[in-house]
N, CA, C and O atoms as CSV, one atom per row, in Angstrom:
chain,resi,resn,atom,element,x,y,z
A,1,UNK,N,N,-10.876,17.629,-17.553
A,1,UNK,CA,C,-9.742,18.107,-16.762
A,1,UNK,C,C,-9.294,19.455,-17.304
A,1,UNK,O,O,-8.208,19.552,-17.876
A,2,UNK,N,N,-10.115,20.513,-17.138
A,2,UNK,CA,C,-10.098,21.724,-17.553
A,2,UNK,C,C,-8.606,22.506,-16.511
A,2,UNK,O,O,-7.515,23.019,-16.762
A,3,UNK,N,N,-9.466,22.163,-15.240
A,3,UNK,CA,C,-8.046,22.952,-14.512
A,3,UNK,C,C,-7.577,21.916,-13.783
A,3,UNK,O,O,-8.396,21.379,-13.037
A,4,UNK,N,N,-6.331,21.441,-13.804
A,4,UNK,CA,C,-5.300,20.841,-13.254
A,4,UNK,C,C,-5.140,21.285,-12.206
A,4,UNK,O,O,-5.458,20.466,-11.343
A,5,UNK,N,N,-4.645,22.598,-11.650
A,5,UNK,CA,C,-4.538,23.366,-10.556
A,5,UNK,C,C,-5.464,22.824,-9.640
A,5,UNK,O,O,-5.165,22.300,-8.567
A,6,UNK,N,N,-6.487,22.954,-10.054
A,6,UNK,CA,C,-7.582,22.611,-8.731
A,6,UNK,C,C,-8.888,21.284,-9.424
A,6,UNK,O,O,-9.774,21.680,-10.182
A,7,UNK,N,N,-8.805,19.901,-9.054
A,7,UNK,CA,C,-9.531,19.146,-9.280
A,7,UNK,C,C,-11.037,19.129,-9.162
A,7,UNK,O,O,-11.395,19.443,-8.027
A,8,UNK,N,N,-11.834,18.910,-9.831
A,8,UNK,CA,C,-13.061,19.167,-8.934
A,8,UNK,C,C,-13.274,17.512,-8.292
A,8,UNK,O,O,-13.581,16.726,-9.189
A,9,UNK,N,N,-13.179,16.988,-7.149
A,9,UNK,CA,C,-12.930,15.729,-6.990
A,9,UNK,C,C,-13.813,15.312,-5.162
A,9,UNK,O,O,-13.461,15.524,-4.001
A,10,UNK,N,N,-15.045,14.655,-5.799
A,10,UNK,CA,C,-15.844,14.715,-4.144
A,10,UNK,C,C,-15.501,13.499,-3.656
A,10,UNK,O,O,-15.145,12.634,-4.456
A,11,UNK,N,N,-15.547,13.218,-2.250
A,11,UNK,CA,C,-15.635,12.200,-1.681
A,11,UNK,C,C,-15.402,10.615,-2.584
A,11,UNK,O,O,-14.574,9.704,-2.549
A,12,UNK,N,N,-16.622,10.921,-3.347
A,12,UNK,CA,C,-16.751,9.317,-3.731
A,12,UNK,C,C,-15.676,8.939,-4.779
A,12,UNK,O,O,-15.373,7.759,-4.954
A,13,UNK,N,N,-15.130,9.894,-5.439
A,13,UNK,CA,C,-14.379,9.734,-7.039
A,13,UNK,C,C,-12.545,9.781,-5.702
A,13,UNK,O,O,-11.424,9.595,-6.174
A,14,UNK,N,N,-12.727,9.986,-4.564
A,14,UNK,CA,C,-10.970,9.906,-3.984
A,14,UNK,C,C,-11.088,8.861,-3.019
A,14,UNK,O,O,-10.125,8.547,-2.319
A,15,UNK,N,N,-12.554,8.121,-2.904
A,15,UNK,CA,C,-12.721,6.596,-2.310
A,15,UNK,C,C,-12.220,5.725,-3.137
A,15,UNK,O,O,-11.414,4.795,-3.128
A,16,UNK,N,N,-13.130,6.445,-4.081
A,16,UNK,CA,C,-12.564,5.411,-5.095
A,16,UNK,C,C,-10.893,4.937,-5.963
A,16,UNK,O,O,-10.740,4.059,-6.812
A,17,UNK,N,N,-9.916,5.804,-5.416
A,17,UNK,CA,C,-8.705,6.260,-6.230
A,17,UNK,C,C,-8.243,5.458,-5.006
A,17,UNK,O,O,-7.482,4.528,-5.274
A,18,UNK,N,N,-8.641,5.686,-3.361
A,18,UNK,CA,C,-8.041,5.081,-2.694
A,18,UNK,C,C,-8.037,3.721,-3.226
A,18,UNK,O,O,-7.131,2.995,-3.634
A,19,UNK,N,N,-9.462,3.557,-3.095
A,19,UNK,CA,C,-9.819,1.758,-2.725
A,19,UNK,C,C,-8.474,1.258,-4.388
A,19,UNK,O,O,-7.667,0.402,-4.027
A,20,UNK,N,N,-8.346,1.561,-5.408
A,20,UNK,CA,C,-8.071,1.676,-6.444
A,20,UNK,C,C,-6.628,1.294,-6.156
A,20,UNK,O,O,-6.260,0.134,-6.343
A,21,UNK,N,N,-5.663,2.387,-5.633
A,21,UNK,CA,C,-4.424,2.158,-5.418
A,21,UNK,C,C,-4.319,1.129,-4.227
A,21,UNK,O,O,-3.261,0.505,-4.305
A,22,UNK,N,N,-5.120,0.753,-3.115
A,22,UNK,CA,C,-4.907,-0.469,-2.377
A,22,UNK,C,C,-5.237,-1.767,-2.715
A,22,UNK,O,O,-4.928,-2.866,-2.255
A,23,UNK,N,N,-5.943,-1.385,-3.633
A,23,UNK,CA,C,-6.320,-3.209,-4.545
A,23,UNK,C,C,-4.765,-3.066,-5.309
A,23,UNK,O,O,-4.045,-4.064,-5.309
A,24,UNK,N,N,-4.372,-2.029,-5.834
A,24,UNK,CA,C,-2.614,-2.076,-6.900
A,24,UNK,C,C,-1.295,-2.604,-6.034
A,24,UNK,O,O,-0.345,-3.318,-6.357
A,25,UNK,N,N,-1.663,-1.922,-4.764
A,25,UNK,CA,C,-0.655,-2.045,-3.692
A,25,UNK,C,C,-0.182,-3.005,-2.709
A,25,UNK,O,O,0.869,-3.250,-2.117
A,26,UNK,N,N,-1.840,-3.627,-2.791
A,26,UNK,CA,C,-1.489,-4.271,-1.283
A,26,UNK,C,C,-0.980,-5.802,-1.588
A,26,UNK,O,O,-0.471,-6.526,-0.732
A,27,UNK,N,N,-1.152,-6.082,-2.634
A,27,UNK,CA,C,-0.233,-7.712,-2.288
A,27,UNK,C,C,0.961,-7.645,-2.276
A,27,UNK,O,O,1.472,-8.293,-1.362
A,28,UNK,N,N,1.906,-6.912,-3.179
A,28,UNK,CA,C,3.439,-6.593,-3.035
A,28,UNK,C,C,3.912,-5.580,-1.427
A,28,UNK,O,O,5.032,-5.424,-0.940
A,29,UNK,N,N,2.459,-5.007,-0.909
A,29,UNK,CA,C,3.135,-4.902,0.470
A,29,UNK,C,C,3.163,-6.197,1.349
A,29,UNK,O,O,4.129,-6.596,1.999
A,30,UNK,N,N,1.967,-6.764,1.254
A,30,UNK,CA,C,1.633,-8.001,1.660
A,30,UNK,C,C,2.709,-9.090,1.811
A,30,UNK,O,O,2.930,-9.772,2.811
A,31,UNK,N,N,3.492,-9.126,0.323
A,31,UNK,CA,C,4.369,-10.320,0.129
A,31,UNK,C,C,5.780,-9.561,0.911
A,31,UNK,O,O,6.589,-10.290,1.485
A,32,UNK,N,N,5.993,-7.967,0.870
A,32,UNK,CA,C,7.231,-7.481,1.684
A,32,UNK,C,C,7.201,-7.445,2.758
A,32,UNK,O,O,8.209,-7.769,3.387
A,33,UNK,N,N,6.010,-7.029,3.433
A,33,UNK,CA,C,6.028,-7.369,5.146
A,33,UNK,C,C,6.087,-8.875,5.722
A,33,UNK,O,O,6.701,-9.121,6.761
A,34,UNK,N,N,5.232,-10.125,4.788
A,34,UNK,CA,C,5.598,-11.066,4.933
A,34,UNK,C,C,7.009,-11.585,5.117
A,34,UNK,O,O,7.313,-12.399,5.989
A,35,UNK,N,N,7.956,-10.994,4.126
A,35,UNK,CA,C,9.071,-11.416,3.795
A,35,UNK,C,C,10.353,-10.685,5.113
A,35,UNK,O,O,11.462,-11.013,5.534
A,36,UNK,N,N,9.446,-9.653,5.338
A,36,UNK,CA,C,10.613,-8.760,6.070
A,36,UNK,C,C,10.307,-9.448,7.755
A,36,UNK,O,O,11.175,-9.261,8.608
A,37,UNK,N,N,9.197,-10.129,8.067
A,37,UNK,CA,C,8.505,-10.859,9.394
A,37,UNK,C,C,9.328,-11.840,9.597
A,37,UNK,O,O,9.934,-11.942,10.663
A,38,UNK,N,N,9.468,-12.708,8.596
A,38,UNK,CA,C,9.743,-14.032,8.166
A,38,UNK,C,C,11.524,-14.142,8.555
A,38,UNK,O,O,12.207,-14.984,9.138
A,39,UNK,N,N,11.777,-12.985,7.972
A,39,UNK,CA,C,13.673,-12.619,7.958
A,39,UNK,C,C,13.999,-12.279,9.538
A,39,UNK,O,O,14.856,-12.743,10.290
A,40,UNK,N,N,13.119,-11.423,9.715
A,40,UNK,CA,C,13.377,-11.113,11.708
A,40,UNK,C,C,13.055,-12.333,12.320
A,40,UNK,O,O,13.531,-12.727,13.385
A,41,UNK,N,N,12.332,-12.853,11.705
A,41,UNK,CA,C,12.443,-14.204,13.075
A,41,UNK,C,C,13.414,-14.591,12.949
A,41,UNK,O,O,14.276,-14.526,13.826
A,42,UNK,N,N,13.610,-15.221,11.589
A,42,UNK,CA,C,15.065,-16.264,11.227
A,42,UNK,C,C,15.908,-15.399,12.172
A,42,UNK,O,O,16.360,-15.742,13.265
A,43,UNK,N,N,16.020,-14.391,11.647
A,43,UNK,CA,C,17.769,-13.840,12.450
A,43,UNK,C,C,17.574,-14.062,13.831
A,43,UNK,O,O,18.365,-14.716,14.511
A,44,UNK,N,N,16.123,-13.324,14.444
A,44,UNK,CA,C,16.232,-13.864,15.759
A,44,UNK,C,C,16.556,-15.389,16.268
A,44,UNK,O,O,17.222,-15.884,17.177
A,45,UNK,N,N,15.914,-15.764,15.438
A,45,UNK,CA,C,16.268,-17.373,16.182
A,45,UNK,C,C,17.902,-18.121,16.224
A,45,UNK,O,O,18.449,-18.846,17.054
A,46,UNK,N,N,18.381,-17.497,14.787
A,46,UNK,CA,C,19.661,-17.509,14.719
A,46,UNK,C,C,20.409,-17.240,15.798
A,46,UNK,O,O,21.046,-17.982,16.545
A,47,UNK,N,N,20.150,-15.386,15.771
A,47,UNK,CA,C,21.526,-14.876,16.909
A,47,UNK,C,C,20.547,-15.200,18.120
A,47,UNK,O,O,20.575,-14.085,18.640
A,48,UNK,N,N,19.999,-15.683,18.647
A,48,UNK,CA,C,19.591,-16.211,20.751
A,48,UNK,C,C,20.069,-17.682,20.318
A,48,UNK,O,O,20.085,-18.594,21.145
């Protein structure tokens, strides 16, 4: 990591950072969209 400014970074090494941060990410989105689905129904069913 000579220059910071500019990465040298191809295709496969920012697949990989993706795939990387969505294996980190996706169950705590997983468990919040679950949770936030789960809450809109309730209320819906509540207030009709």
């Amino acid at each position: 990591m000579n220059s910071p400014k500019k990465p040298n970074l191809d295709a496969k090494d920012i697949l990989a950072m993706i795939i990387a941060a969505f294996e980190l990410l996706l169950p705590p989105v997983l468990i919040i969209f679950g949770a936030v689905i789960a809450i809109y129904y309730v209320l819906k069913f509540l207030t009709t």
